[in-house]
C-alpha positions as CSV (number, residue, x, y, z in Angstrom):
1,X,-14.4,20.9,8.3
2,X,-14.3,17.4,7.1
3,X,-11.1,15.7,6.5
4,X,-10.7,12.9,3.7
5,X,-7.9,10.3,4.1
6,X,-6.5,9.0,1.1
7,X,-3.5,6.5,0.9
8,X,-2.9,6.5,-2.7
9,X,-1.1,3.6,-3.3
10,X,-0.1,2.0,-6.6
11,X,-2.4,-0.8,-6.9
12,X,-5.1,0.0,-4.7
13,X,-6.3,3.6,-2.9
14,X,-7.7,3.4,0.1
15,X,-9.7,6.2,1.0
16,X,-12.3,7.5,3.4
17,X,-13.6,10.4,5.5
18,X,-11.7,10.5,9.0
19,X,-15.0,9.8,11.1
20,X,-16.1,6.9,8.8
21,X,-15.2,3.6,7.5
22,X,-12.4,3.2,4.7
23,X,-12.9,1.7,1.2
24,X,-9.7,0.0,-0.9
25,X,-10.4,0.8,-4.5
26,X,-8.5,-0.2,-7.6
27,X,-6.1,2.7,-8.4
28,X,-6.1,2.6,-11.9
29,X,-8.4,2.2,-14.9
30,X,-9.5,-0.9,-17.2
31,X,-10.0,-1.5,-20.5
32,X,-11.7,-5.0,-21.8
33,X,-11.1,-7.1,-24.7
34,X,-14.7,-6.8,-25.7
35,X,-15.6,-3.2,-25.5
36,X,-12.2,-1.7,-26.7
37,X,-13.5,1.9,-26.6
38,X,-14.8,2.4,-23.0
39,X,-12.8,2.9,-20.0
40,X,-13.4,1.5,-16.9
41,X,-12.2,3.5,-14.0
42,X,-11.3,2.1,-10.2
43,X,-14.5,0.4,-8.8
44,X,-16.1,0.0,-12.1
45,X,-14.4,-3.1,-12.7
46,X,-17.5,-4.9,-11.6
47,X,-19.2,-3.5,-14.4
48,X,-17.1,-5.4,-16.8
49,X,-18.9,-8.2,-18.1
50,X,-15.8,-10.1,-18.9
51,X,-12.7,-9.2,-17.4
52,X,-10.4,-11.9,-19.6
53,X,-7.5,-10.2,-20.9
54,X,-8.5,-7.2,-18.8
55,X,-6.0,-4.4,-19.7
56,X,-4.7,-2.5,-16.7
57,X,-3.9,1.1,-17.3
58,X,-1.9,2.4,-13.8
59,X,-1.3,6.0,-12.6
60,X,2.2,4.7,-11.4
61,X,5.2,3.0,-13.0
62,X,7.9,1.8,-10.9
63,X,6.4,3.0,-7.8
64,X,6.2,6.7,-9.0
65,X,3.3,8.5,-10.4
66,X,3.9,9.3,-13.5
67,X,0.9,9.0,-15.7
68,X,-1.2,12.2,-14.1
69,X,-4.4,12.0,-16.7
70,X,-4.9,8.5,-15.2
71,X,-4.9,9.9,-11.7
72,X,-6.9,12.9,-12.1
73,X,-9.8,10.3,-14.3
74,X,-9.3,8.2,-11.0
75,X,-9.4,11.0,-8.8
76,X,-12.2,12.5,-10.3
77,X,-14.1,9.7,-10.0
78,X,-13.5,8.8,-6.4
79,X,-14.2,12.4,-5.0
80,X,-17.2,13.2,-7.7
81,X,-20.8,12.2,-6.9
82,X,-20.9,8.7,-7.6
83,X,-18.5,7.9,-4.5
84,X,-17.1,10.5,-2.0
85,X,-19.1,13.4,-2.8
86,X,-16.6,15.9,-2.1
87,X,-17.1,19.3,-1.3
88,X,-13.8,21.2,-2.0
89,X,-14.6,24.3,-0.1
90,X,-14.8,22.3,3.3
91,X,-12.8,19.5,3.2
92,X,-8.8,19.4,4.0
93,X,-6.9,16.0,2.7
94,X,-4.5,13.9,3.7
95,X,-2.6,12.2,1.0
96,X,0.0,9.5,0.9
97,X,3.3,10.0,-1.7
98,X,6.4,7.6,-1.8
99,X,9.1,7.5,0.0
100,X,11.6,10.4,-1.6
101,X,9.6,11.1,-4.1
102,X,11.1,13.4,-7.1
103,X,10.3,16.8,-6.5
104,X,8.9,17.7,-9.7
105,X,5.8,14.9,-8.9
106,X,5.1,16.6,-5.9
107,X,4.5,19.9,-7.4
108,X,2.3,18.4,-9.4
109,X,0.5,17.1,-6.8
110,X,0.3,20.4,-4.6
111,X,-0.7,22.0,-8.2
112,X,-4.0,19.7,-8.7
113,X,-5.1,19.4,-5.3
114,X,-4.8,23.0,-4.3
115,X,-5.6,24.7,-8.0
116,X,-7.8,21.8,-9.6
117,X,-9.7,20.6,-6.7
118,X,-9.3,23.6,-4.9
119,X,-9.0,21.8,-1.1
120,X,-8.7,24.2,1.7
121,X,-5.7,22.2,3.4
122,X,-3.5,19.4,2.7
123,X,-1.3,17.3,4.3
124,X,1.4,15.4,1.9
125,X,2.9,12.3,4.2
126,X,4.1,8.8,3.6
127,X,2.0,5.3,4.6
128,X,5.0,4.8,6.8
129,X,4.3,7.7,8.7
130,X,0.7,7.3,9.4
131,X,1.7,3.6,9.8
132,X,3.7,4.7,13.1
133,X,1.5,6.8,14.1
134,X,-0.9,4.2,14.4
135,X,1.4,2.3,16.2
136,X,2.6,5.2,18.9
137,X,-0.7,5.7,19.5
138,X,-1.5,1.8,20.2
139,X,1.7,2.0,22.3
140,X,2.5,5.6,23.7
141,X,5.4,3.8,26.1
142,X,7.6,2.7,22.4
143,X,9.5,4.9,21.4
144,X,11.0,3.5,18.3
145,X,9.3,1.1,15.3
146,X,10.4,-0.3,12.0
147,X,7.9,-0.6,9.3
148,X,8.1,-2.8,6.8
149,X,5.7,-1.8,4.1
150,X,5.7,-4.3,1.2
151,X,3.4,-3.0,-1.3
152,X,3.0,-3.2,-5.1
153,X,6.4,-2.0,-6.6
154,X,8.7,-1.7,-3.9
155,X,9.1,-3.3,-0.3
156,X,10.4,-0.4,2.1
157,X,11.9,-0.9,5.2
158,X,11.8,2.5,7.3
159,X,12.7,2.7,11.2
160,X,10.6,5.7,12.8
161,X,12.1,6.9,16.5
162,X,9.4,9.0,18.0
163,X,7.0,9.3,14.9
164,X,10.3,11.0,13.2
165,X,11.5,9.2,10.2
166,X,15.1,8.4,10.6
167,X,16.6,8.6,6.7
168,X,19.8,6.9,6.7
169,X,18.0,3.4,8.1
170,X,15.8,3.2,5.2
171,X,16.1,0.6,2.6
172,X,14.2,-0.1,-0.4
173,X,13.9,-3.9,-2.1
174,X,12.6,-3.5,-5.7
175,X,10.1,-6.8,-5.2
176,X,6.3,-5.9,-4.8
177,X,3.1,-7.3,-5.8
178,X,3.6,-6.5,-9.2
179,X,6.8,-8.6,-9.4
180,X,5.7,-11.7,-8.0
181,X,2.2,-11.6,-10.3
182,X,4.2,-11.1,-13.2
183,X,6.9,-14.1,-12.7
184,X,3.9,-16.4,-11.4
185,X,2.2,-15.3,-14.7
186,X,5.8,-16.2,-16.8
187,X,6.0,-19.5,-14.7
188,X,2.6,-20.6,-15.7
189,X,2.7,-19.7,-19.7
190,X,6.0,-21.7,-19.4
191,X,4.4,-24.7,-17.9
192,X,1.2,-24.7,-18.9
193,X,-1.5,-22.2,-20.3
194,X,0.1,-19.0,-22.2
195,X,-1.5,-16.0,-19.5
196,X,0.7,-13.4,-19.8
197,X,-2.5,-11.3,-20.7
198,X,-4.6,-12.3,-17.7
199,X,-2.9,-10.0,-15.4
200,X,-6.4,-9.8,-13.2
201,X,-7.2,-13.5,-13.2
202,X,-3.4,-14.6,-12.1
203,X,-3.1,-12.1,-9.5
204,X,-6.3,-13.4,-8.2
205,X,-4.4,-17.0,-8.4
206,X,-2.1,-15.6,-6.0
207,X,-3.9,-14.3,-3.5
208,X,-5.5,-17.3,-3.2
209,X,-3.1,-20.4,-3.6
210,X,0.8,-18.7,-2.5
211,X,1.9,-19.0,0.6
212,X,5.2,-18.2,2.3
213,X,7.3,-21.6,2.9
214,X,8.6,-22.1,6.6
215,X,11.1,-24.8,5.3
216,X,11.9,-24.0,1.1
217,X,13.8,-27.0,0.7
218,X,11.8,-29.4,2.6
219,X,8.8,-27.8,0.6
220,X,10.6,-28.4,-2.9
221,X,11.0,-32.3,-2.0
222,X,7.2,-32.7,-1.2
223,X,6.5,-30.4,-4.2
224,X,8.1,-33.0,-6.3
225,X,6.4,-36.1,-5.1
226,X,3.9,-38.2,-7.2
227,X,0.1,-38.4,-6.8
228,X,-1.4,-38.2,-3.0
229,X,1.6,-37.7,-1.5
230,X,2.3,-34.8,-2.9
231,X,0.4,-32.7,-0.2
232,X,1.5,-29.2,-1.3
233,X,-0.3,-29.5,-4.9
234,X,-3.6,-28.0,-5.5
235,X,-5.9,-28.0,-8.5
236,X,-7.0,-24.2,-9.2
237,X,-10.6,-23.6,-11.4
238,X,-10.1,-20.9,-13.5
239,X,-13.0,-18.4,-14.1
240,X,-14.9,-18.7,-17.9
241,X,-16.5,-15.4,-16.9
242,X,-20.0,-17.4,-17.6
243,X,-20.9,-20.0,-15.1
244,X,-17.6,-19.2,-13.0
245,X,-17.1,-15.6,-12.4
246,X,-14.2,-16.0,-9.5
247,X,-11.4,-18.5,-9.2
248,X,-11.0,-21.2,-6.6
249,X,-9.0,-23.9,-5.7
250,X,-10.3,-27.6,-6.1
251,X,-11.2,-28.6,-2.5
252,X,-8.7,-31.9,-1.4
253,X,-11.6,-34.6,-1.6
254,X,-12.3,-33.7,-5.6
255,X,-9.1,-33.6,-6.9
256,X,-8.3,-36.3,-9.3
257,X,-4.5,-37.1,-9.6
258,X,-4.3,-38.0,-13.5
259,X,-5.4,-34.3,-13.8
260,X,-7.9,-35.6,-16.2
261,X,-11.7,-33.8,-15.1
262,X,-14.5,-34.8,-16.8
263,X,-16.1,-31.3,-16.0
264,X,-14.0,-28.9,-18.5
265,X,-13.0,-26.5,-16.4
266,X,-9.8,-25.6,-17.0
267,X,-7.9,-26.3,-14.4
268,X,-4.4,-24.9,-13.9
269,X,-2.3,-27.6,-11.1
270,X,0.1,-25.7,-8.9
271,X,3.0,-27.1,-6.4
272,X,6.1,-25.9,-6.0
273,X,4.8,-22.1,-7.5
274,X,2.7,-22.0,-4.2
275,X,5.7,-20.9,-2.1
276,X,8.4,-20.5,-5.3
277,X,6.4,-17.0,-5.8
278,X,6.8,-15.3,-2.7
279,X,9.8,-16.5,-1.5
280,X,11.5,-14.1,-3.9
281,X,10.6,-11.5,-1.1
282,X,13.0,-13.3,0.7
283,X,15.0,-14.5,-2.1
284,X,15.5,-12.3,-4.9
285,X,18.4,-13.2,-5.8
286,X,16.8,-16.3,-7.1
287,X,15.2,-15.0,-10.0
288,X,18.4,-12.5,-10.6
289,X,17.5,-9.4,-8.6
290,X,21.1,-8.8,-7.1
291,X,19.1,-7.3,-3.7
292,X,19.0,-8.5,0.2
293,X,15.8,-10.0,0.8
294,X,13.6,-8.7,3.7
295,X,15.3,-10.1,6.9
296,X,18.6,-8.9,5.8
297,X,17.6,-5.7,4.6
298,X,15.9,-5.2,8.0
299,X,19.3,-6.4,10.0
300,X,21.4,-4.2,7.4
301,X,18.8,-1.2,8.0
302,X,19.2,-1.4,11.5
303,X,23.3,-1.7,11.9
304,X,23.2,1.7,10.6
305,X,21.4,3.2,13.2
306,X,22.9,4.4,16.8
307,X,23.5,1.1,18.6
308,X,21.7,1.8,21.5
309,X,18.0,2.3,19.9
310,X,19.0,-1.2,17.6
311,X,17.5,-3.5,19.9
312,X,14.4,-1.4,20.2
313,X,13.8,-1.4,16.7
314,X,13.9,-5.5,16.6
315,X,11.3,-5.5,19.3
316,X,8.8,-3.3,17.1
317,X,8.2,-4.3,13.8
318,X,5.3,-3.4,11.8
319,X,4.3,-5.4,9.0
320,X,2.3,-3.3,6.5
321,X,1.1,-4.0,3.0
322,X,-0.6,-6.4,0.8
323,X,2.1,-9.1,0.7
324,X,2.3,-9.5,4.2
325,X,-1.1,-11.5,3.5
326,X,0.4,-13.9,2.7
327,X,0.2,-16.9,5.0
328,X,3.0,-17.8,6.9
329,X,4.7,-14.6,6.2
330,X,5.5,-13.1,9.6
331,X,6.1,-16.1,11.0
332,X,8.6,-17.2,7.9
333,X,10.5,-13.6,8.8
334,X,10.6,-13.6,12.4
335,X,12.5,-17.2,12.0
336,X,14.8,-15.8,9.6
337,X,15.5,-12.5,11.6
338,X,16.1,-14.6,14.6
339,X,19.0,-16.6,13.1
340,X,20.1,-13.0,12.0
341,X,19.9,-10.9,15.1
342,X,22.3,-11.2,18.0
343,X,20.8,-13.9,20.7
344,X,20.1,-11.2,23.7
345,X,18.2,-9.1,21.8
346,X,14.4,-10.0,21.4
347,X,12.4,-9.7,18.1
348,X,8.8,-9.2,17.9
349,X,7.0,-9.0,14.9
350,X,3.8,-7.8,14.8
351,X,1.2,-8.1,11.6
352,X,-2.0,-5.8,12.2
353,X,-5.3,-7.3,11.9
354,X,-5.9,-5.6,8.5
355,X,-2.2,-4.8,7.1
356,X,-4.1,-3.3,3.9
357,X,-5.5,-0.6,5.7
358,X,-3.3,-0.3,8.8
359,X,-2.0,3.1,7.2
360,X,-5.2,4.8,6.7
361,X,-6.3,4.0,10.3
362,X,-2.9,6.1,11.0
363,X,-4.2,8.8,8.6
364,X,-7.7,8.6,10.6
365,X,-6.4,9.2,14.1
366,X,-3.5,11.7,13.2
367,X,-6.8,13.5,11.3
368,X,-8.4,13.8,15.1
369,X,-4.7,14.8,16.6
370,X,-4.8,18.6,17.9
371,X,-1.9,19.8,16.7
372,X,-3.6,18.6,13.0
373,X,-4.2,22.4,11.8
374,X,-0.6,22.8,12.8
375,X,1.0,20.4,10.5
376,X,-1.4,21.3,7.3
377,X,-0.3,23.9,4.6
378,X,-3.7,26.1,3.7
379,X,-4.7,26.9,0.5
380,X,-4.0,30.6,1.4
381,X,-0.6,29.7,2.6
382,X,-0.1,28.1,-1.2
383,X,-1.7,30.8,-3.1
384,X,0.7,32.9,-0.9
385,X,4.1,31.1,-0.8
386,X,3.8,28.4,-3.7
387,X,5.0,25.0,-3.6
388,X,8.2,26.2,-1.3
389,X,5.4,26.3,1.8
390,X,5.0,22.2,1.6
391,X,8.4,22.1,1.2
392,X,9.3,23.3,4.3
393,X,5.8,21.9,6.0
394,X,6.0,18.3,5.5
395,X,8.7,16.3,6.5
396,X,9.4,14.2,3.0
């Protein structure tokens, strides 16, 4: 029987079969400016001929999914012939949800994949889970980890003590992806160009100019410095969708200072926004979010665990997520968690080689596990007991 790993996140789903390679799709579906009527769904972005004011249409909201006719489009889509090719009848899935996610979504969920799709078995888990299973695997002498999964809605920080998820230590910061796209999108319409409709284009801005500040205020001085010696400021080329189909930043050598380019590209100049963006995942009380930021959130997550596993849980923690892409990120938090912790006790932070994914690869080797057929709930078990079977099955 195959198995088909799917970490359904909120932005992107990353999905695969357990013996080959994993795709990250975009979770949602897309509607242009120029053709109004047709829907784009997931991977058929690239079909778009141009993506300006691309309209986003998400399964979730708030980090919950809410909006099932999305999801089943995107579903269909991704297990239907075009990409997966799934055959229901001999295939058992594993599927991530949120963390305590609202009962009511989750018999939904059992609902469509057992009476819809008809799988034979499912397993219902959090990324957090198959993110420590990863790591015990990668390390069977740790006993305890704490993952810090910083996605697109929520950042979660969740300590795990022998692949068991340990409830009362888990905190939740409401700062994601989503968050710091749409204030970097509010910072530049304030600035400069009105793009609060080019969701796609500034979140591509993002990925590619932010970076997490190792000194804020030393940052801000520089940020604020004229001409050449302002080192932090970078000219960005924003895509026409015609000659330029992808953003890019003006390499160092071609940028002029008055800002005036011959070229007409339009160019959108960026300083202090560079690191001003994602430093509200460490800051959000800077913006007006009355939350910890990460390293105090992990310290304050930790306290409330037995004080004897505490400084095992500083020695293992995962970064997972797309945010922890950003440059200087893990280094940025393991700084700030030093000046937090207690001086005997070490801190080790470890980012993965592919955060995005780091999950899934859990998802792939739990699939392979032998006590996998234990820890699934059958279709005839559902038929038989109803939803009250993955109750009691999966540990949520």
């Amino acid at each position: 029987m195959a198995t088909l790993v799917l970490d359904n996140g909120a932005y992107t789903a990353k999905i695969g079969y357990s013996q080959d390679k994993v795709s990250v799709i975009p979770n949602c579906q897309f509607r242009s400016k120029t053709s109004r009527l047709k829907t784009f769904t997931a991977n058929q972005l690239d079909e778009i001929k141009d993506p300006s004011g691309l309209y986003f249409i998400l399964p979730f909201q708030k980090g919950y999914l809410v909006n099932w006719d999305v999801q089943r489009k995107v579903w269909d889509h991704l297990f239907g012939k075009e990409m997966f090719k799934v055959d229901f009848t001999d295939t058992s899935i594993i599927i991530t949800e949120p963390y305590f996610n609202f009962t009511s979504i989750q018999e939904s969920m059992n609902e469509i994949l057992f009476e819809e799709y008809q799988f034979q078995s499912a397993l219902r888990t959090d990324a957090g889970s198959l993110s420590a299973h990863h790591y015990f695997h990668s390390k069977p002498m740790e006993l305890c980890c704490l993952v810090v999964d910083s996605g697109f809605s929520f950042t979660h920080i969740v300590p795990y003590c022998r692949s068991k998820k340990m409830k009362e230590g888990i905190r939740r910061i409401n700062v994601g992806g989503k968050l710091l796209t749409n204030h970097l999108k509010e910072i530049i319409s304030y600035r400069q160009l009105h793009v609060m409709d080019e969701t796609h284009v500034i979140n591509q801005v993002k990925e590619d100019v932010c970076y997490v500040s190792q000194q804020f205020y030393k940052d801000m001085e520089i940020a604020q410095l004229k001409g050449e010696e302002n080192t932090l400021m970078t000219d960005y080329v924003l895509p026409d969708f015609t000659t330029i189909k992808k953003g890019f930043c003006k390499p160092r050598e071609e940028i002029v200072f008055s800002g005036k380019y011959k070229t007409g590209e339009q160019i959108l100049r960026l300083a202090n926004e560079r690191f001003a963006v994602p430093e509200m995942l460490f800051h959000p009380s800077d913006i007006g979010i009355q939350e910890m930021g990460i390293p105090e959130a992990i310290v304050h997550s930790v306290q409330s665990l037995p004080e004897e596993m505490q400084s095992h849980f500083y020695q293992n923690i995962i970064l997972t997520g797309g945010n922890t892409l950003f440059p200087g990120f893990r280094e940025r938090l393991e700084a700030d968690l030093r000046s937090l912790v207690p001086t005997h006790l070490i801190v080790s932070v470890l980012l993965p080689s592919n955060p995005l994914c780091y999950p899934w690869d859990g998802g792939k080797l739990l699939a392979h596990n032998p006590d996998y057929d234990e820890m699934v709930v059958t279709r005839e078990d559902y038929e038989e007991n109803g939803h009250c079977i993955c109750e009691e099955k999966f540990d949520i």
